[in-house]
C-alpha positions, 0 to 999 in steps of 0.5 A: 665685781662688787657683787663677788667682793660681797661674797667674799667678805662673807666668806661663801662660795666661790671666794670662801668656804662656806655655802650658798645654796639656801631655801631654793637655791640648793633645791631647785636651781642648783640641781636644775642647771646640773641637770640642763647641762647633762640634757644639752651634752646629750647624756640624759634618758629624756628630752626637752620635752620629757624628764625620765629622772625626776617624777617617774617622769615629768613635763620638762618643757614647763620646767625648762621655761620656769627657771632655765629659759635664760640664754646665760643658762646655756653657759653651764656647758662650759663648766666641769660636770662636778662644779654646777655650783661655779656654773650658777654662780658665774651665770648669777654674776652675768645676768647682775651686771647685765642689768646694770649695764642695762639700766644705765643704757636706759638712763642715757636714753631718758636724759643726756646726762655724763655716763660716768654717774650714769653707770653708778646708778646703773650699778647700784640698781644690780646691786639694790637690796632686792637683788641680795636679799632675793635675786641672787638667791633665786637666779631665774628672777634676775631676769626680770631684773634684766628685762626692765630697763629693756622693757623701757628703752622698747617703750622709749623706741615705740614713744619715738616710732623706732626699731618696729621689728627689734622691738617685739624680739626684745617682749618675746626674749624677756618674757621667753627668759622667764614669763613671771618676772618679765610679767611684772617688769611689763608693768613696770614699763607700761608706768614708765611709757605713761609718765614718758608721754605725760611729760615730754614734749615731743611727738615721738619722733627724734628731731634733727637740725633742720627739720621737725614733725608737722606742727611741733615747735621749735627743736631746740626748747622742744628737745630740752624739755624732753630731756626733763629741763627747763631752758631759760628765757627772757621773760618767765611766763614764756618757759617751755613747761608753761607755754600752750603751745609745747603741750604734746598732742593728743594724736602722738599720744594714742599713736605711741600708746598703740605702737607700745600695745602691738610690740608687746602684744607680738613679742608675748605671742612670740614668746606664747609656744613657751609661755603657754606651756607653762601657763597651763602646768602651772594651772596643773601643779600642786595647789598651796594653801591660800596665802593672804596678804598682810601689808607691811608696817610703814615703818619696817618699809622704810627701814628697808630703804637701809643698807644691811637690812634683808627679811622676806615679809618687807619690800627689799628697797635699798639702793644706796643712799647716795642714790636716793638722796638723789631721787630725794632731790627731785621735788626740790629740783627747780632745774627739772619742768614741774610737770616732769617732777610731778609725773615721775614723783607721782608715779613713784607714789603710786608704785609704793602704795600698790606694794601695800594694797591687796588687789595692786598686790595680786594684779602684780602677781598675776591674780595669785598672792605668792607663797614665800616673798610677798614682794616680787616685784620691789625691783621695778620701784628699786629701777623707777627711783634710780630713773627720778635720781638720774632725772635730777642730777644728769643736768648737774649737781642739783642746786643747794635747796634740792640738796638740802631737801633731799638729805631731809627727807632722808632724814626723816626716812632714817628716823621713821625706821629707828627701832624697827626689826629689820635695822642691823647694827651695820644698818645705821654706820654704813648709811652714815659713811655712805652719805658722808660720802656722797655729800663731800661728792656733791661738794667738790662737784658743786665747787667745780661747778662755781669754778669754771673752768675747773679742768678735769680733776674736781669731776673725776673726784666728785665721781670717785668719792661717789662711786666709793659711797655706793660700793661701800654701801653695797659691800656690807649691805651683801656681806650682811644679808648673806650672814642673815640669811644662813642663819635664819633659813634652811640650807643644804651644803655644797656639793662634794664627795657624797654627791661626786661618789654617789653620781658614779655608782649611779652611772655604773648600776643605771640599767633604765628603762629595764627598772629604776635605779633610786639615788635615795636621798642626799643633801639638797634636794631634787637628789636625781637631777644633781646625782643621775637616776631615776627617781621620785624625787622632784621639787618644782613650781609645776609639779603635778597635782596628780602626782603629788596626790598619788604618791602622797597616798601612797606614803611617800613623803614631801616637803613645799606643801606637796610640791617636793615629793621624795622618795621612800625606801619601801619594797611594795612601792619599789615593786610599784615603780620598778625600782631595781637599785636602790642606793642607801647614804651613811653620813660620816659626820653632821652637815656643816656650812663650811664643809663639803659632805661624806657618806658610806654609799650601800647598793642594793638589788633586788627584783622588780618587774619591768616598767609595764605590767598586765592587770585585770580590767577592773581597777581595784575598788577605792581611791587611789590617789587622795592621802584619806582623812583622819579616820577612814579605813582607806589606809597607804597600805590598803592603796599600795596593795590596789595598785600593785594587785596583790595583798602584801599587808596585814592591816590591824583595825584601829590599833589600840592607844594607851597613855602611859606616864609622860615625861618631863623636858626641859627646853630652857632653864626658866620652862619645863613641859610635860611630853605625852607619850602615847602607845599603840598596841595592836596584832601582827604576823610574827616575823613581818616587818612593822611599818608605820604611816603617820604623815603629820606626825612629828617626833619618834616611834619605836617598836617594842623589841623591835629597834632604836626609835625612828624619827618622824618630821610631819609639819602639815601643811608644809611637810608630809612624813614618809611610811617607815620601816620600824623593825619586825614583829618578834616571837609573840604577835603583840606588836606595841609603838610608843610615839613620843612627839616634839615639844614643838609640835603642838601644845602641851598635853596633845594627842598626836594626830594620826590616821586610823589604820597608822601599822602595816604588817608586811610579808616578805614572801608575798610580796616576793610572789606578787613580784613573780606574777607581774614579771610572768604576766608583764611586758618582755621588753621596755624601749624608751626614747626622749619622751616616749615608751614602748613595750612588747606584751605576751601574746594574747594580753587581756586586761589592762596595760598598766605603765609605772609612770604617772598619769599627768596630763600630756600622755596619749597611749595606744596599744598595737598599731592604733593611732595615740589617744588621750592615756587612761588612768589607773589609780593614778598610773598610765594605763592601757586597755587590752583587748588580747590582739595587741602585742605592744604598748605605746605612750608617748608625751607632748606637753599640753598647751604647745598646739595653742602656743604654737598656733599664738606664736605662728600667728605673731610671727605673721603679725612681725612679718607684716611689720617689716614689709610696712615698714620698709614701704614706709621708708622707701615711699618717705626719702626723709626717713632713709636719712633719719639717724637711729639716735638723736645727735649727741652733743659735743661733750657731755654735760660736767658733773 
């Protein structure tokens, strides 16, 4: 509920009008969950496997597994069609209370405390500052937010050799749910199990009034200080925390440790059929440029314990501060064993300092230092605080002194990150009313403490003013973050008429897999997921590096650093790819965050060949799937033509630059700067149209006589600019460009850097008859199911089969009757030898890694199979452990605030 109250004091959906989908949330998520929705109604060309809409066809295993492994991910079938945005928000708010609900689960577990305090820290480690700032944007790691109090309370069942077979579902649920996260949520337990079994003085078994394991003490003391208490004695020097004879035992130890290892190990291999897939198209993706990781400033860390701080480059550790005036409190704690301070605060040290040092930063991150969000993982020391609050307080309001030394340290926190960037100017007003809060909390619950008995009111008040002081906090923290957040990062609007209109004149021209029909762009991204078609638009963590290559050689554009290819309006690749129905978007206004988009929607047709072509068995000489460097005469035009088999283009050799006077613009009223313009003059065919390829370049380009200038948006490394179409030649075969870049594209005074053969003079009626001699030539019919293609062939085909998908790794083809082998590759398209007696073509997908997987996943099924029979032997030969309760006995009433 806080979390929805958050949204709607920011006024975004669904309780306002202005939109959510930001970054990844617009591009990624949203259409992805639209598209998993059609996939699970059965109204999609592919399957769980394969993705005939996005890519030419990509492996939609590993992007199953990325970001809709979630169960709460099926609920988006319970949604209209035309509201994916309330489906993945609806499924946001689940997977937030769920973690909290989790948490305060595990809280309860560590420690007997009273439940109400118990489900407000719960509630405030959903709602930390790492769930606003990056959770709720990117909803597939709110499953790792899930996944560690989960992860904890198996490490708590296997410390007390409980649950062995429950235990290894839950490993496999979370890391099945999303593999990332769920990485770094094991971790996480893996410190929690540790500081568990440093600190608690039983032997990992639940004691029971009249009975305790062979050599243990006494239950009572024993059990008190497994709770983190000390139990007085008559005399000091007998406490449990001090006395030898309560110190665990090595065996217990390594016995937990070794039942911990081999849940885990089987609940991974569990998980492996998924895991491994994905594993291996992430080792096959696009690569990104090396990120190196640079620490943040102590001071913007501790800035960001703060309530309405939100940035991407700081740890996002906010929790409350009532919270963590708590956690605070526990080295002054003398209510708590010190042996139990010392192990939770170290451990929390220690977490804190691995944000900060490179080589714990890759070990979180799995070896690879991430692009984006360098801190991942703050979510897991956000959960390790709240355990140390709940330690401190589930005996009682902690004692003066504690109180005391917790509201300093929070003060010299607030000092330390006085001035810093990240403190907004609700930062410092909000702590202050939350901690006024929490300290009239803590008064009433001490003078009902002073009081007994004090009835019931003092406590429901103490919990109140509590619950107020968190939620407050809360509620400004999201409202603010989410204000920041729409400022300063890309956004994409919600969804409305101009995706609605263009869904259904792709349903009424969709004609696959006789040729593709390309949506074109519309606002978001992944445009074919959210709008249907089939396209080549596709932005994933796992896109083929392959694929990007090709595509981006081809003078397709692309945005992520290459992992966002979308698709260009250009006949030649449209013959390449078989794209029949091209539709085109005319925006009736610019994109606003509170209003939904208009566009005036064009269809074009035009004539393609079917997916399936015939060429000559030599591939074409030259690389065809590598962009060129600057000054190789390998253009997109010339790798275009390789691939489509015929020449298309005229190609001026190194056009010709001239430097006309530059112009003057004033970007502000205290600075003016000189723009170069820069003009290349070069020889075409009259009456062929210009197309110019310029991927880094950034700014316009216009064709003399030829049309109004045409923008281009190059940034490199992080966006390639598509090929365009600038007009066509006139009368004369002088053809001059003027490019006149952005001011912000590089330094004053700059040379646009270009390649060497930038213009391509293409003719119309070649191109026309290429289109004819692939269809004469080509197949006769295209079939395809889920994740497989069949076409039949002229009879007598030589040369080789060539298929309009690209060739990532997963593909076996074959022609004839002939079993499926590995595909070949032709200029980076599927490929099929011919040898003039096949009369058809076969290719069929199976993502790589699902043998190995499933061979992981069989065998830890044979391991969890083998686990219940022992354990069901063990308890048939132990009558004591037939009568063993499956939680310790609770007691009577629990503990007063």
């Amino acid at each position: 509920m806080l979390f929805c109250l958050a949204g709607r004091l920011a006024g975004s959906y669904p309780f306002g009008t202005r939109t959510r989908n930001i970054v990844d949330l617009g591009q990624q998520y949203l259409p992805f969950h639209a598209y998993w929705r059609e996939l699970l109604l059965g109204r999609t060309h592919g399957d769980l496997f394969l993705n005939w809409s996005s890519g030419f066809g990509t492996n939609f295993l590993g992007d199953f597994g990325t970001y809709l492994g979630s169960p709460f991910d099926l609920l988006v079938v319970l949604f209209p069609a035309g509201r994916p945005e309330l489906a993945l928000y609806t499924v946001t708010a689940l997977k937030i209370a769920t973690a909290g609900a989790a948490m305060a689960a595990l809280l309860l577990t560590l420690r007997r405390g009273p439940w109400p305090v118990a489900a407000i820290l719960g509630t405030a480690y959903a709602l930390s500052g790492w769930t606003f700032n990056y959770g709720a944007t990117v909803p597939m790691w709110l499953d790792g937010l899930v996944a560690f109090p989960l992860l904890c309370l198996v490490g708590e069942w296997a410390r007390r050799g409980r649950r062995p077979l429950l235990g290894p579902l839950v490993v496999a649920l979370a890391w099945f749910a999303n593999f990332y996260t769920a990485y770094m949520a094991t971790i996480g337990a893996a410190v929690v199990l540790l500081v568990r079994l440093l600190t608690a003085d039983d032997t990992g078994r639940d004691l029971r009034p009249g009975t305790r394991p062979e050599g243990s003490p006494d239950p009572s003391p024993a059990a008190a200080a497994a709770a983190g208490v000390v139990t007085p004695r008559p005399s000091p020097s007998s406490s449990s925390s001090s006395s030898p004879s309560h110190r665990p035992r090595p065996g217990p130890r390594l016995t937990a440790l070794l039942r911990a290892a081999r849940t885990v190990a089987l609940g991974i291999g569990l998980a492996a059929p998924l895991v491994v897939v994905i594993y291996l198209g992430t080792k096959a993706a696009a690569p990104t440029p090396p990120t190196p990781f640079v620490a943040a400033a102590w001071a913007d860390v501790a800035a960001r314990f703060l309530p309405a701080t939100a940035s991407v480059a700081t740890p996002a550790l906010f929790i409350g501060t009532p919270a963590l005036a708590l956690a605070l409190t526990l080295p002054f704690n003398g209510t708590v064993a010190g042996r139990v301070r010392a192990g939770w605060i170290t451990a929390i040290a220690l977490v804190t300092l691995s944000l900060q040092w490179e080589p714990t930063h890759l070990l979180w991150h799995a070896g690879t230092s991430p692009n984006g969000i360098p801190y991942r993982q703050t979510f897991v020391l956000c959960g390790l605080l709240l355990m140390a609050a709940w330690l401190s307080v589930a005996g009682g309001v902690p004692r003066t002194r504690a109180l005391l030394g917790g509201a300093g340290a929070l003060g010299l926190l607030a000092w330390a990150a006085e001035g810093t960037v990240d403190i907004d100017r609700w930062t410092y007003p909000a702590a202050a009313g939350a901690a006024v809060l929490g300290a009239l909390a803590a008064a009433v619950a001490l003078l009902a403490r002073a009081r007994r008995p004090a009835g019931r009111l003092l406590p429901v008040v103490a919990v109140v003013l509590l619950l107020a002081a968190q939620a407050g906090e809360a509620l400004v923290t999201g409202k603010r973050i989410e204000e920041q957040q729409v400022s300063e990062v890309s956004w994409a609007p919600r969804v409305g008429p101009w995706h609605t209109d263009m869904a259904r004149a792709v349903a009424r021209k969709d004609d696959w897999p006789r040729h593709r029909t390309d949506p074109g762009e519309v606002p978001g991204g992944n445009d074919v997921l959210l709008v249907g078609g089939e396209g080549a638009d596709y932005y994933s963590s796992l896109t083929s590096d392959t694929y990007s290559r090709t595509l981006a050689g081809l003078g397709f554009g692309s945005y992520a650093k290459g992992r966002h290819p979308v698709s260009l309006d250009n006949p030649v690749t449209d013959a390449i790819f078989s794209i029949g129905t091209r539709m085109r978007s005319t925006p009736e206004g610019p994109l606003a965050l509170d209003r939904l988009p208009k566009a005036a929607i064009t269809v074009t047709d035009t004539p393609v060949p079917l997916l399936v072509t015939v060429h000559p068995s030599a591939p074409p000489p030259g690389p065809a799937s590598s962009p060129g460097p600057e000054g190789s005469a390998d253009s997109a035009f010339a790798r275009q033509e390789r691939m489509l088999g015929h020449t298309v283009y005229e190609v001026p050799a190194a056009p010709r630059r001239t430097a006309p006077p530059g112009r003057t613009v004033t970007p502000s009223r205290t600075a003016t700067a000189t723009v170069p313009t820069t003009a290349l003059t070069a020889s075409c065919p009259a009456g062929s149209e210009v197309w110019f390829w310029a991927p880094e370049f950034q700014g316009t380009a216009t064709l003399a006589g030829g049309g109004g200038p045409v923008p281009f948006a190059g940034k490199p490394p992080s966006v390639l600019a598509p090929m365009q179409r600038l007009g066509t030649v006139p009368g004369s075969t002088a053809v001059r460009i003027e490019l006149r870049p952005e001011l912000k594209s590089g330094p004053a005074g700059s040379v646009p850097k270009l390649p060497a053969r930038p213009i391509g003079c293409l003719d119309r009626q070649r191109l026309q008859s290429a289109v004819r001699d692939l269809t004469a030539t080509g197949a006769t019919a295209v079939r395809a199911t889920g994740h497989t293609l069949t076409a039949d062939l002229p009879a007598g085909s030589t040369g080789t089969a060539v298929l309009a998908v690209p060739r990532i790794r997963g593909w076996r083809c074959a022609a004839g009757d002939a079993p499926l082998k590995p595909a070949h590759s032709r200029l980076g398209l599927l490929a099929v030898p011919l040898d003039g007696r096949a009369t058809s073509v076969t290719c069929s997908f199976r993502p790589p890694g699902m043998k190995l997987g499933g061979a992981v996943g069989a065998a830890a099924l044979l391991g969890l199979l083998t686990t219940a029979l022992l354990h069901r032997r063990r308890r048939l030969s132990d009558p004591s452990a037939q009568t063993t309760p499956s939680t310790p006995s609770a007691p009577s009433r629990p503990p007063a605030t």
